[in-house]
C-alpha positions in Angstrom: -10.5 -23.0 1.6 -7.1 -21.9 2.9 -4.4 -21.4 0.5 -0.9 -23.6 1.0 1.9 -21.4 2.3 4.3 -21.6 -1.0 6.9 -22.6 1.6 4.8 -25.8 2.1 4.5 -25.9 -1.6 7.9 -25.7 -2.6 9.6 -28.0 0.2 6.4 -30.8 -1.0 7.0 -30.8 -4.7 11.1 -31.3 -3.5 10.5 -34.1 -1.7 8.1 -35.5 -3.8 10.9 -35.1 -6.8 13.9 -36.8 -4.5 11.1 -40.1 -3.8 10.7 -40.3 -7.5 14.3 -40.4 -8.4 15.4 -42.6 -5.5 12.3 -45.4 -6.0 14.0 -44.8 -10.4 17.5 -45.2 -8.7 16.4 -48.0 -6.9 15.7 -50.4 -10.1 19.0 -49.3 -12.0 21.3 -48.8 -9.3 24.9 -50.5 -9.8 25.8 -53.5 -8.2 28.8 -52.2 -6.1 27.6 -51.3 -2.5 29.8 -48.1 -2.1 28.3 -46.8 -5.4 25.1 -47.2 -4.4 25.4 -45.0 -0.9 26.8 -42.2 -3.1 24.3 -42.5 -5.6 21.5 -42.2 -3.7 23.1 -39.7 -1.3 23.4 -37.4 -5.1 19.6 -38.3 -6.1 18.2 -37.0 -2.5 19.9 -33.8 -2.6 19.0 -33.5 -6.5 15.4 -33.6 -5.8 15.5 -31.8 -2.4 17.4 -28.7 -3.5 14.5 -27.9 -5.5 12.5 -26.0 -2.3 15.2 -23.1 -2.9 14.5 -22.8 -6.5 12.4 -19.4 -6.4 15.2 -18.0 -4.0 18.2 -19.1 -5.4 17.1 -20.6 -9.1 20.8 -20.1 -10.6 21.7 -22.0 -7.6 19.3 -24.8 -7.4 20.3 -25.1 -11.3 24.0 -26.2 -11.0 23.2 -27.9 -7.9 20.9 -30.2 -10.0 23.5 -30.1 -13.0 26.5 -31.4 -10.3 23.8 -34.0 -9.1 22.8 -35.5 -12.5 26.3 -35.3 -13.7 27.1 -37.4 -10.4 24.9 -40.0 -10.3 25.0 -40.8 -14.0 28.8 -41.4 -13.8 28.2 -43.2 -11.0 25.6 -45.8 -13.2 22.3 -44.3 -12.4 19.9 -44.3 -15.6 17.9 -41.7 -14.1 15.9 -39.2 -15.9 17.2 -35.7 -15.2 14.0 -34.7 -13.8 14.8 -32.4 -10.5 17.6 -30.2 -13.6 14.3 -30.1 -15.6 12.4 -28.0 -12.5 15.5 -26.5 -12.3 15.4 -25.1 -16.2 12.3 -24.2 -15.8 12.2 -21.9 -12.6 15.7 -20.3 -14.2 13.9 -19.5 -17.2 10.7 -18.2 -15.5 13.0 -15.6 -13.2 15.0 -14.4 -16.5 17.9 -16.6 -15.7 17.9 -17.3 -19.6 22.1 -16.7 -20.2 23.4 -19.3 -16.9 20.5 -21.7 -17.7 22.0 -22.1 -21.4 25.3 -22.4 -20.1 24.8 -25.0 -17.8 22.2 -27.3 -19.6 25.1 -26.5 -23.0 27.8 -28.1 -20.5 25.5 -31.2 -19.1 24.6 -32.1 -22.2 27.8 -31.6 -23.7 29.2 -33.6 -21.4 26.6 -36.3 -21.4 29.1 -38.7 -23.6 31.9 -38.9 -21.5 29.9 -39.7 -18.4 28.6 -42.5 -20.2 32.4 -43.6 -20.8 33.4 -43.8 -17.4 29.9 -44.8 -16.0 30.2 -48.4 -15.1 28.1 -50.8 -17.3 27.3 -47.1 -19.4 25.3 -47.5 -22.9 26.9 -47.4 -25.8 28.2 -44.2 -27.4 25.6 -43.9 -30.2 23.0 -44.3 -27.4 24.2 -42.3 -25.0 24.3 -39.6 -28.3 20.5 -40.5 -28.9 19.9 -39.9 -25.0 21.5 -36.2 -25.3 19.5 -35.5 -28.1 16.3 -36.4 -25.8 17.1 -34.7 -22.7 17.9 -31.3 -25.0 14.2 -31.7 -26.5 13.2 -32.0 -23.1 15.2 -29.2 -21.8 14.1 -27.0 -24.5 9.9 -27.6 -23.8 10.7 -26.8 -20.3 12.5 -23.5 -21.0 10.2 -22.7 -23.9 7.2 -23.1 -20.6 8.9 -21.4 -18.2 9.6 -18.2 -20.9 6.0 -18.2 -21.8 4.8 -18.0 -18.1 7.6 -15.3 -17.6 6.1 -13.4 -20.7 2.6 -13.7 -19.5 3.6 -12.3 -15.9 5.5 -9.5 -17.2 2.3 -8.5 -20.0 -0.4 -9.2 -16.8 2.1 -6.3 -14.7 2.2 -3.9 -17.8 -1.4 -4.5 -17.5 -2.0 -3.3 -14.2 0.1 -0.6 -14.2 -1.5 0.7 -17.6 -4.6 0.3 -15.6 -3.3 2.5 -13.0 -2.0 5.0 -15.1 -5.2 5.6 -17.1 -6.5 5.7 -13.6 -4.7 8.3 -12.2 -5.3 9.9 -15.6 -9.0 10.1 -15.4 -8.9 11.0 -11.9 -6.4 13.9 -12.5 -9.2 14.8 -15.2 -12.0 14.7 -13.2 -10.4 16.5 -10.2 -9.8 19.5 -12.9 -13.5 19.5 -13.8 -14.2 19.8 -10.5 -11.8 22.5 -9.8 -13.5 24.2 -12.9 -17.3 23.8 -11.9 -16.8 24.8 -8.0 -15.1 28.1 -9.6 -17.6 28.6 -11.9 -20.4 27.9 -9.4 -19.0 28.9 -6.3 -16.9 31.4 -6.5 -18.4 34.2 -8.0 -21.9 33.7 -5.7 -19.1 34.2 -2.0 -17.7 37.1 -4.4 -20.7 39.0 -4.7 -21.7 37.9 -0.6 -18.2 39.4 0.4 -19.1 42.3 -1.8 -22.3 43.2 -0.6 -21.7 43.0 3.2 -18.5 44.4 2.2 -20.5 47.6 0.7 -23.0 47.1 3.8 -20.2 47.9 6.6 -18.3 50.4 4.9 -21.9 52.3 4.1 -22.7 52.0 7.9 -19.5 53.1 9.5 -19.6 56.3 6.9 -23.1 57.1 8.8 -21.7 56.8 11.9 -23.8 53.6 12.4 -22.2 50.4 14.6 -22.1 47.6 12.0 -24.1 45.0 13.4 -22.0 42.0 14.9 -23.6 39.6 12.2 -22.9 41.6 9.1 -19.6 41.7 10.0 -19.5 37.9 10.8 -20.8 37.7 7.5 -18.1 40.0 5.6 -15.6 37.7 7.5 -17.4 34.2 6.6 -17.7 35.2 3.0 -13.6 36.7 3.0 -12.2 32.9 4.8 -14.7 30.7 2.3 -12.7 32.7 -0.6 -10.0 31.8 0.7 -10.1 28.2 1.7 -12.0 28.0 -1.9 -9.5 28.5 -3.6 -6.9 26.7 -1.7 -9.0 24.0 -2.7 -8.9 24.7 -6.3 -5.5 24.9 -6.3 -4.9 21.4 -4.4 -7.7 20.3 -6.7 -5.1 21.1 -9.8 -2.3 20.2 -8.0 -0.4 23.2 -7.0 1.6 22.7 -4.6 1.7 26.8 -3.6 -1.5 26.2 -2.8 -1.6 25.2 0.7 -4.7 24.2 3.0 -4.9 25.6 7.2 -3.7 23.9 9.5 -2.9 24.7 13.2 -1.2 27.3 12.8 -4.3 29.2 12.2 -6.1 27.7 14.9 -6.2 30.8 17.2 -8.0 32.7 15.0 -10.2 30.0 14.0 -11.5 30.2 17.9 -11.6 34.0 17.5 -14.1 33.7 14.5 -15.9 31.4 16.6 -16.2 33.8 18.9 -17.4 36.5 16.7 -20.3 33.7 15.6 -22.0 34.0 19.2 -20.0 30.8 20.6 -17.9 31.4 23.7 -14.8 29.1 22.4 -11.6 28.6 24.5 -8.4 26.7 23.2 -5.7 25.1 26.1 -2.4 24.1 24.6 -1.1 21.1 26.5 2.7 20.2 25.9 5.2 22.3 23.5 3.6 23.4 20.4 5.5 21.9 17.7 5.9 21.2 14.2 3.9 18.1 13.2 3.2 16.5 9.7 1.0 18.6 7.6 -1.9 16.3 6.7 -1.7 15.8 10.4 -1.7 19.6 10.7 -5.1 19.9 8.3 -6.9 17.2 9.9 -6.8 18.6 13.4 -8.0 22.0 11.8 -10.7 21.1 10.1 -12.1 18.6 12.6 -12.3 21.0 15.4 -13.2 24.0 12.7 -16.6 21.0 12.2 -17.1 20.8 15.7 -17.6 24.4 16.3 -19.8 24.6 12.9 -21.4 21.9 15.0 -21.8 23.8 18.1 -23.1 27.0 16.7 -25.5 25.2 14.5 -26.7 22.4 16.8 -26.3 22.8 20.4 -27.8 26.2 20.7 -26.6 28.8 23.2 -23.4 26.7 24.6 -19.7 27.4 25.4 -17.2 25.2 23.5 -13.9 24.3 25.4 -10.9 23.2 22.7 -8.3 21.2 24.0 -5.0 20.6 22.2 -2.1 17.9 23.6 1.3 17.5 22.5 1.9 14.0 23.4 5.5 12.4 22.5 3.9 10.5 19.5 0.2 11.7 19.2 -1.2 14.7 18.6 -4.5 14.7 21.0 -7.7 17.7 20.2 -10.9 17.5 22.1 -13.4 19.8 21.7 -16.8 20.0 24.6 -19.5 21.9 24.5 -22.5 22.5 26.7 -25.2 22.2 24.4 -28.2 21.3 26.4 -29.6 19.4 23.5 -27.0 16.7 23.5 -27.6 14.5 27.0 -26.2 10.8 27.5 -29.7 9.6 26.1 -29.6 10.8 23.0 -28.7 9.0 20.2 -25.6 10.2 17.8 -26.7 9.9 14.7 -23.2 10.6 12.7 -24.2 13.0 10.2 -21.7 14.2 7.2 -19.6 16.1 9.4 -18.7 13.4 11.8 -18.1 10.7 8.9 -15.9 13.3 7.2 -13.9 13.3 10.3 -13.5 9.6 10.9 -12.4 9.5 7.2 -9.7 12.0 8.2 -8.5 10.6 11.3 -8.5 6.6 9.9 -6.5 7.4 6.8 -4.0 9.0 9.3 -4.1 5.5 11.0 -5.8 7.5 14.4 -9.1 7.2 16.5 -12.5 9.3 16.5 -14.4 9.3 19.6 -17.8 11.4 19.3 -20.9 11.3 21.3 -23.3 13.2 24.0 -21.3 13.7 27.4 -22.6 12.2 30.6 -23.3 15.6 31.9 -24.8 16.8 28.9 -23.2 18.0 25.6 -20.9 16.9 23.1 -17.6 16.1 23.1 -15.4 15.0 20.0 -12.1 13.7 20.5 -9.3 12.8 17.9 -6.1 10.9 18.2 -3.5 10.4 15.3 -0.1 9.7 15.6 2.8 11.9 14.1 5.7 9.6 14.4 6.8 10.4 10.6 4.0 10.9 9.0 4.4 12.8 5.7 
């Protein structure tokens, strides 16, 4: 079921109001014609001022005031009931100070209006009418407080929620930080250390270091790295700071150095672009080559990077001869971490086996502002 626009709801409880009032006005109205006209011209606008009483409710409130005041001198017994909406959506919006001022100067001057009304009540019923409408004007504001206390507790609420939230988050981002460095850190130490050891004992024998030991030293001295960069995002500091492109030439170079023949083209001016922007692109073409050297056996892997005037464009192809048009892509955790990336960044992921054969994966995000 479709919810009513509160436009629709506003402008139908108005109208409904003004019928009300002019079918009450109707019964009591006064028997001279010109009074009449004006009367009911004052009991219309009463009731239909009320569809601007979330917008403007200090307005709407001494609209009503004016009307009620109006059409009572003018010898309409009407019940103020468009001034007691009027109370009420003051009150709920805070309005508490104007809403005592002007329901204080209606009802004050509720006896003289009944002086010069023609065919008014009497003076000790016009008194017992005041006394009435201010019971009534008090249970309306009393309503309209207690909804605008509730509102305010139910937001406290939700942004208590949210902080305890953030809290436990915060929390568990710290134990994380704590069991990866605990875990993690010290096993790449000792790998960085051995092969470390390794090369330097074979280039003091005069032996060539073998290109995978050395891959190896390398791989172990950029996960230490980029570990800890994690950490220290993972405890929030800021000094801490994650790749991006500018490291993306020597990304391809350890690619290289990995067995896979990698290229990078530069299309357009490189240029500074938004640094989550600037992460993403990294790691999802650092994936794809992880992907090509583990995947597509012996291929080349042509990396494409374009400037455009709003986008930043990276496409990477292989010629992996185990990818062809027939295969099926089966996104594995690599490609769904990518598509997280490039959708929070509000871009587009296209992966999947060329037509010729291979793999091609192709990101677009824009960098129009982006933080």
């Amino acid at each position: 079921m479709s919810k009513i626009p509160a436009g629709v709801r506003h402008w139908g409880l108005a109208v409904c109001v003004a019928a009300m009032l002019l079918v009450a006005g109707a019964t009591v109205a006064p028997d001279r014609t010109d009074l009449r006209l004006l009367g009911y011209v004052l009991l219309a606008v009463d009731g239909l001022v009320l569809a601007a009483r979330r917008r403007a409710p200090v307005g709407v409130l001494v609209a009503t005031a004016a009307c009620v005041l109006g059409y009572q001198a003018l010898g309409f017994e009407v019940p103020p009931v468009a001034l007691l909406f009027a109370v009420y959506a003051a009150t709920r919006s805070g309005h508490r100070c104007p809403m005592l001022v002007v329901t204080a100067i209606v009802l004050a001057a509720q006896p003289f209006v009944a002086l010069v009304s023609p065919g008014g009540p009497p003076a000790g019923q016009a008194f017992a009418q005041g006394v009435l409408a201010l019971g009534w004007v008090l249970a309306w504001a009393a309503a309209g407080e207690a909804l605008r206390q509730a509102e305010n507790r139910a937001k406290e609420a939700e942004r208590t929620r949210e902080e305890v939230a953030d809290r436990r988050a915060s929390e568990e981002r710290l134990r994380i930080a704590r069991e990866l460095h605990d875990s993690l850190t010290h096993q790449i130490s000792v790998i960085k250390v051995q092969a470390g050891v390794a090369v330097h004992l074979a280039r003091k024998r005069g032996e060539e270091v073998p290109p995978a030991l050395a891959a190896v030293e390398e791989a172990a001295r950029e996960a230490t790295s980029e570990l800890r960069a994690t950490l220290g995002v993972l405890r929030g500091d800021e000094q801490h700071s994650l790749h991006g492109l500018e490291q993306i030439d020597d990304l391809v170079q350890r690619a290289r150095s990995t067995g896979v023949a990698a290229t990078l083209t530069v299309d357009g001016n490189r240029r500074h672009v938004p640094g989550a922007v600037s992460r993403a692109a990294y790691r999802i073409i650092q994936e794809a080559l992880t992907n090509v050297a583990r995947h597509a056996g012996p291929a080349t892997a042509a990396v494409s990077i374009r400037y455009g005037p709003d986008t930043l464009t990276v496409r990477i192809d292989d010629d992996g001869k185990k990818a062809t048009p027939k295969t099926d892509s089966v996104p594995g955790v690599g490609l769904l971490g990518m598509r997280e990336r490039v959708t929070a960044l509000g871009g587009r992921l296209h992966a999947g086996p060329l037509p010729t054969g291979g793999f091609t994966v192709q990101a677009t995000v824009p960098v129009d502002g982006r933080p």
